[in-house]
C-alpha positions as CSV (number, residue, x, y, z in Angstrom):
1,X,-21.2,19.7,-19.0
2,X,-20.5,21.2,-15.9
3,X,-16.9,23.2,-15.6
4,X,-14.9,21.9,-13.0
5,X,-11.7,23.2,-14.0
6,X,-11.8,26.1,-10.8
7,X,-12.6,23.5,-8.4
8,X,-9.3,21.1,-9.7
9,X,-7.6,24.2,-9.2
10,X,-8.9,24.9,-5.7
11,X,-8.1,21.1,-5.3
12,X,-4.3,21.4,-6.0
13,X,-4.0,24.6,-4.2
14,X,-5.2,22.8,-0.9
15,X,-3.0,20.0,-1.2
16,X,0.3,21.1,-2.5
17,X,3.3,21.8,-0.5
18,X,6.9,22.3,-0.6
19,X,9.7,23.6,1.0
20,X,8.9,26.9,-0.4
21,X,6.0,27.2,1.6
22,X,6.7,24.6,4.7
23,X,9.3,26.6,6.8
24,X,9.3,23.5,9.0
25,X,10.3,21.3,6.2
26,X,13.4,24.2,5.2
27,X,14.3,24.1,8.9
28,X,14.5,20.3,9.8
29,X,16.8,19.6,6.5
30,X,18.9,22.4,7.2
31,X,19.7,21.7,10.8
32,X,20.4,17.9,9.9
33,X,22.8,18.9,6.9
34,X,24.4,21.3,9.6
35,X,25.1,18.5,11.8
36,X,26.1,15.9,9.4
37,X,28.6,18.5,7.9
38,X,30.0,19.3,11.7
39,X,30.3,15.8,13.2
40,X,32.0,14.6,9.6
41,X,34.6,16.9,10.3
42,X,34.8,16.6,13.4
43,X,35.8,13.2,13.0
44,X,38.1,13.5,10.1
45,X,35.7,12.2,7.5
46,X,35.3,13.7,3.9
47,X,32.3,16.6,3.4
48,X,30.0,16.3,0.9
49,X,28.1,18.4,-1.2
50,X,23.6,18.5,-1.0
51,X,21.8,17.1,-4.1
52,X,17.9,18.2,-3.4
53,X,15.8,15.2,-4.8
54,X,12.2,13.7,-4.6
55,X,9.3,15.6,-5.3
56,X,10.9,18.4,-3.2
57,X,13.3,19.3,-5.9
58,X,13.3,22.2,-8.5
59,X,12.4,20.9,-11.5
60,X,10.0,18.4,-9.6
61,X,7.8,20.5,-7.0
62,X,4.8,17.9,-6.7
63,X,4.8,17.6,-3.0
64,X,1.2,17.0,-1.4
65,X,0.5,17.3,2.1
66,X,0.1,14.0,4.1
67,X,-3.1,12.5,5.2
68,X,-3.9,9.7,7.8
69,X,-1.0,7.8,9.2
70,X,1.6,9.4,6.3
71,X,4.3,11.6,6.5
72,X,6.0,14.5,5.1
73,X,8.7,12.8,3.5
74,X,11.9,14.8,2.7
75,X,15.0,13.3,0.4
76,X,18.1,14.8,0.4
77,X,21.7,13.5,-1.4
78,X,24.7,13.6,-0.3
79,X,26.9,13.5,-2.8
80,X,30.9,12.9,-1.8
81,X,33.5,13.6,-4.1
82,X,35.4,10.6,-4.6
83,X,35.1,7.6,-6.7
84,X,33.7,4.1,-6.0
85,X,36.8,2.5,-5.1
86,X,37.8,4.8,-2.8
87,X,35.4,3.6,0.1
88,X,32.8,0.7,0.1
89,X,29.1,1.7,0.3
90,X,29.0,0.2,3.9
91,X,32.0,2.7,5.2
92,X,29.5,5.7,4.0
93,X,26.5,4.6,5.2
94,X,28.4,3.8,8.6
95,X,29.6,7.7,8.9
96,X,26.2,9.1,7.9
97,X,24.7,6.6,10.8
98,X,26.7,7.4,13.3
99,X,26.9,11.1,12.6
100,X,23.4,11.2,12.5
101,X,22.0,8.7,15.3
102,X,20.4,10.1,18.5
103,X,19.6,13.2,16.8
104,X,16.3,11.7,17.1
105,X,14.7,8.9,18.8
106,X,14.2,7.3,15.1
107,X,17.0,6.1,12.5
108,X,16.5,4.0,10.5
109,X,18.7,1.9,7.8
110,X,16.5,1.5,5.0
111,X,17.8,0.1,1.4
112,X,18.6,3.2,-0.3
113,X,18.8,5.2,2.6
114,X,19.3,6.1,6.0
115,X,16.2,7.6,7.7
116,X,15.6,10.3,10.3
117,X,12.1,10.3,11.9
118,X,10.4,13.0,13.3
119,X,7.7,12.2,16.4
120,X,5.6,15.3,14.4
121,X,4.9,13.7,11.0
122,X,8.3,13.7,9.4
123,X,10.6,11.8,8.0
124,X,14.3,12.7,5.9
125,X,15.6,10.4,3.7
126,X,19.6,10.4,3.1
127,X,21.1,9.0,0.4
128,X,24.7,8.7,-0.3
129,X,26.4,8.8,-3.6
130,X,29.9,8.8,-4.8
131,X,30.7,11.4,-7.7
132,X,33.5,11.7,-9.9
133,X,34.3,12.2,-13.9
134,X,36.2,9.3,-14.5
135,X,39.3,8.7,-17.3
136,X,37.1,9.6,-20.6
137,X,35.9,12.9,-18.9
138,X,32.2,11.4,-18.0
139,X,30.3,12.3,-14.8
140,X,29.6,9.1,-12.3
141,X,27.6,8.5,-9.1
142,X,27.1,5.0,-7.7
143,X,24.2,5.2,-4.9
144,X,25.4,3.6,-1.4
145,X,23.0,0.5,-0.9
146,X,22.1,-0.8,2.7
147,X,22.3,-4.3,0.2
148,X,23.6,-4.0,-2.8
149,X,26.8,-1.5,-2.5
150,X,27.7,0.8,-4.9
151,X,24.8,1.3,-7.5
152,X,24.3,3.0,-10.6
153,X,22.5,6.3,-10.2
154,X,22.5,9.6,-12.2
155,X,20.0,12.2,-10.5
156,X,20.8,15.0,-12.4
157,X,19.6,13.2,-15.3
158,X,16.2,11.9,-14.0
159,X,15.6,16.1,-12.0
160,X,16.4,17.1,-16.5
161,X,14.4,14.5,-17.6
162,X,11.6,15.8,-15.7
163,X,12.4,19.5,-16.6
164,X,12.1,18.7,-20.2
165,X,8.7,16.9,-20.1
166,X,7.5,19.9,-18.5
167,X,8.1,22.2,-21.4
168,X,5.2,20.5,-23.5
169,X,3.1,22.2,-20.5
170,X,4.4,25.8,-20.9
171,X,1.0,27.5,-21.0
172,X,-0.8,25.7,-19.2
173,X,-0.2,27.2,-15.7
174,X,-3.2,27.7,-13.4
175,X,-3.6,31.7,-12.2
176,X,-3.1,31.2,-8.7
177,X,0.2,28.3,-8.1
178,X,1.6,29.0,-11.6
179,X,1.7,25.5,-11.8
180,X,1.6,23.7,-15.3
181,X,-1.0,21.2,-15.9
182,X,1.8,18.5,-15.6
183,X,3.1,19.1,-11.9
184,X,-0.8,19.3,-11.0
185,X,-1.8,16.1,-12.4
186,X,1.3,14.1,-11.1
187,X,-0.1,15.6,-7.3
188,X,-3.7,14.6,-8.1
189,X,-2.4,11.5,-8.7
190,X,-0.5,11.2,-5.3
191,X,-3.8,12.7,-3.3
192,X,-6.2,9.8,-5.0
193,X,-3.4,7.1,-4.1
194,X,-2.9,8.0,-0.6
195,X,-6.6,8.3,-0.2
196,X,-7.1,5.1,-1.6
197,X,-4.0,3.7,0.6
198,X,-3.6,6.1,3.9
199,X,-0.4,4.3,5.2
200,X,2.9,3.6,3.6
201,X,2.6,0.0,1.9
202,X,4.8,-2.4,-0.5
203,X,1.5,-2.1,-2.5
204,X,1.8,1.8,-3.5
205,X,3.7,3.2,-6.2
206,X,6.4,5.7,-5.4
207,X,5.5,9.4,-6.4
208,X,8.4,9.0,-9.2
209,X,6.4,6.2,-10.4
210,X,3.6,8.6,-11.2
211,X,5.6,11.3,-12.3
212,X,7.0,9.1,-14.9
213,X,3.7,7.5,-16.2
214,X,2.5,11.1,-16.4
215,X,5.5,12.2,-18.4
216,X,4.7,9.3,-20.4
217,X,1.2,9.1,-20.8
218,X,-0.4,12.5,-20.0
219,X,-1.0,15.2,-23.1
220,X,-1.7,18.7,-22.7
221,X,-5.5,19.0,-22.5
222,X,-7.0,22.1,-23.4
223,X,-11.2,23.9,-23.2
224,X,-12.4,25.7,-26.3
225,X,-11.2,28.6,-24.7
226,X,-7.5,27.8,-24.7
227,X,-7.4,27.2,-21.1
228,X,-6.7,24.6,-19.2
229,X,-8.9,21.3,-18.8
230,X,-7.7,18.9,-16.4
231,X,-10.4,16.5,-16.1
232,X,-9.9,15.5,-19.5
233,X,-6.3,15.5,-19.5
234,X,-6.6,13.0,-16.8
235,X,-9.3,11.2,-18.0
236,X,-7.2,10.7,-20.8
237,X,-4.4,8.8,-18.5
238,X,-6.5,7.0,-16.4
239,X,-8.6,5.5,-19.3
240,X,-4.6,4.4,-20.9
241,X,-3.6,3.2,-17.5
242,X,-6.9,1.2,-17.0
243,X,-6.8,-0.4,-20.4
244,X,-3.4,-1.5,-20.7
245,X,-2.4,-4.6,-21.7
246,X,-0.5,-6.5,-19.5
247,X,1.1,-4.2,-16.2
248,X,1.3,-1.0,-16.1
249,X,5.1,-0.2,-16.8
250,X,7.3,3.3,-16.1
251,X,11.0,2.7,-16.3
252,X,13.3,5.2,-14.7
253,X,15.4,7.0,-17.3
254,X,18.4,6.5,-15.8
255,X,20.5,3.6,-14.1
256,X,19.3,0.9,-13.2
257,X,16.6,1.9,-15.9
258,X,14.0,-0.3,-13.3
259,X,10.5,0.0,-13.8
260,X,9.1,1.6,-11.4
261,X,6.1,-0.6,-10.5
262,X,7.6,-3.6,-10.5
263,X,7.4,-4.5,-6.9
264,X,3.7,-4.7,-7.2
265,X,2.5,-8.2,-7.4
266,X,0.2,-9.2,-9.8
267,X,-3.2,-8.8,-6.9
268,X,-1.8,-5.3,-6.5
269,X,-1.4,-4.3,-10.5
270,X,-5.0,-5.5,-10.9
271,X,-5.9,-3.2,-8.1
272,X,-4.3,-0.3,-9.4
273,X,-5.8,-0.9,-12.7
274,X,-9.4,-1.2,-11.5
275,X,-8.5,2.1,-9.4
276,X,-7.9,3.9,-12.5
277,X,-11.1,2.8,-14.1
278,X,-13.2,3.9,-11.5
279,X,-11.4,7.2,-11.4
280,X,-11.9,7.1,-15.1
281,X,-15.5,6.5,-14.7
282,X,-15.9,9.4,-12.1
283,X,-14.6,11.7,-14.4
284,X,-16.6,11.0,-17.3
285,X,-19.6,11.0,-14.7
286,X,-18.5,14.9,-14.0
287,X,-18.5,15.3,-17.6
288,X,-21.4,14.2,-18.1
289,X,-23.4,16.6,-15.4
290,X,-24.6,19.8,-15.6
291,X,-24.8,20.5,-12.1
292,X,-21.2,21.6,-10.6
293,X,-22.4,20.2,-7.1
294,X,-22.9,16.7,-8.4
295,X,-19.9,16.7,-10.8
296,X,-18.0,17.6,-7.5
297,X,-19.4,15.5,-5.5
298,X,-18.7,12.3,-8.4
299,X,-14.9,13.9,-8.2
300,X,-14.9,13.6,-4.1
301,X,-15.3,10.0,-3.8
302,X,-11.9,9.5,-5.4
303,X,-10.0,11.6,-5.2
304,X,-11.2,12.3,-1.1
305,X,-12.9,15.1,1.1
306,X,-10.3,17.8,0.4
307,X,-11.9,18.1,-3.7
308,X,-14.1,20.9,-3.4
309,X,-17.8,21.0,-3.7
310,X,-19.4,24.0,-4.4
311,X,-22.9,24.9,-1.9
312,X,-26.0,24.5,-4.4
313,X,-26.5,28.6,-4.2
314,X,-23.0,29.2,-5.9
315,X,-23.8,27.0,-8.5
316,X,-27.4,27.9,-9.2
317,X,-27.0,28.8,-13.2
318,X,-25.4,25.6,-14.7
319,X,-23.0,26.2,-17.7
320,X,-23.3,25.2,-21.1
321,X,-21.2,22.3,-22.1
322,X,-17.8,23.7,-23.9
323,X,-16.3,22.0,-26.3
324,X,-12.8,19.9,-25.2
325,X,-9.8,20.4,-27.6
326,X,-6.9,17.9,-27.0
327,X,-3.3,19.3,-28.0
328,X,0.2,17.3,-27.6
329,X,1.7,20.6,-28.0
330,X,1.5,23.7,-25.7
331,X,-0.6,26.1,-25.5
């Protein structure tokens, strides 16, 4: 068995990205929260406060760059003090749009958001939420809707949520990112979608949506060594995903509790699930080589040309096959 742990390594190093390390990213959502913040006062409205979401957030952090047509793709809440009653969805949305319109030549009203493009490859998602503790001391936030008004929502929940699956991975952090084997899989994941799908389409699953079937259906995988393996911890996911009865289901953990591939139809699930076994099938395939150059090459076809593959020369004395220990707890 060839060891291709390194090269999965080198493969989320190359494709991870967040606002840490994109000082474009930092500057474009400062400069629009600046403006929001001045035109709202200008015109008498009320401020709000930001609530960093999406897979740019803290606890989240599984940002991978864009390839093809996509785009970096920034969310940020905005999150006004004041109950549901106080305002109707459509009177938020309306000050957010017109604060926010010309700024560039793109904005956009989308469903749950209002959306700023960038010409460069960018885009900032803005969602609005009312937030208040109401009479029995409990937190709210309803979500402003371009359809729907006021819905349920509680994104500090789902940001802990993700936080405390990530504590089963405590140990499992790869030398150079410090990333636990969790965050890396969940931007595997995202890579081998978009190469599979290189434009945003109905018929992708959201990055939460991975997120939460990894939280759900990824264990901490382990070599003999105690380090790391993530081929077979996702080996281990995509053989679960391929071979599940019925759809493949992740429901958010918090309101409205939807599952989070729902919108596929049933040509689409079938596509995702034949995705999976053919990723499935690829890494097995890398298992079963001894040559790091093929197993690399097997890993490249799905998962696209930014996987690593080592020239022949690097790679000339093959490794012995190690034995794989599986753990549900951390190292």
């Amino acid at each position: 068995m060839a060891n291709v742990q390194k090269y999965f390594e080198q493969f989320h190093d190359k494709i991870r990205t967040d606002l840490e390390m994109n000082q474009t990213l930092r500057e474009k959502k400062e400069i629009i929260l600046r403006l929001l913040r001045r035109r709202l006062q200008e015109a008498g409205r009320p401020g709000f406060d930001e609530l960093l979401q999406g897979s740019y957030s803290t606890p989240i952090r599984t940002g991978v760059k864009p390839i093809a047509d996509l785009e970096y793709d920034i969310d940020i809440g905005l999150r006004f003090a004041f109950d549901e009653t106080e305002y109707t969805a459509k009177e938020v949305r309306a000050w957010i749009f017109e604060a926010i319109d010309g700024h560039t030549d793109s904005v956009k009203e989308m469903g749950p958001c209002i959306r700023v493009g960038y010409s460069d490859g960018y885009h900032v998602d803005l969602v609005c939420y009312a937030n208040w503790v109401d009479s029995v001391g409990v937190e709210q936030f309803r979500l402003a809707h371009r359809d729907n008004g006021w819905r349920p929502a509680d994104p500090p929940k789902l940001l802990s949520h993700v936080k405390q699956a990530r504590q089963r991975y405590e140990g499992t952090e790869d030398s150079k990112t410090k990333t636990d084997q969790l965050r890396r899989v969940v931007r595997y994941l995202k890579r081998w979608y978009d190469v599979a799908i290189p434009e945003d389409s109905d018929a992708k699953p959201t990055g939460l949506a991975f997120s939460l079937l990894a939280i759900e259906k990824l264990s901490p995988a382990y070599a003999y060594d105690g380090s790391p393996d993530d081929r077979s911890a996702l080996r281990a996911l995509a053989a679960a995903s391929a071979a599940a009865l019925g759809r493949i289901v992740a429901f958010k953990p918090t309101p409205e509790y939807e599952d989070m591939f729902g919108k596929l139809s049933e040509r689409e699930m079938a596509d995702l699930k034949n995705r999976f076994e053919e990723m499935k099938d690829a890494l097995d395939q890398a298992a079963e080589e001894t040559d790091p150059v093929k197993a690399c090459e097997a890993l490249q076809k799905v998962f696209g040309d930014d996987f690593p593959v080592p020239e022949p020369e690097d790679t000339a004395r093959k490794t012995k096959a190690p034995a794989i220990v599986t753990s549900s707890s951390s190292a």
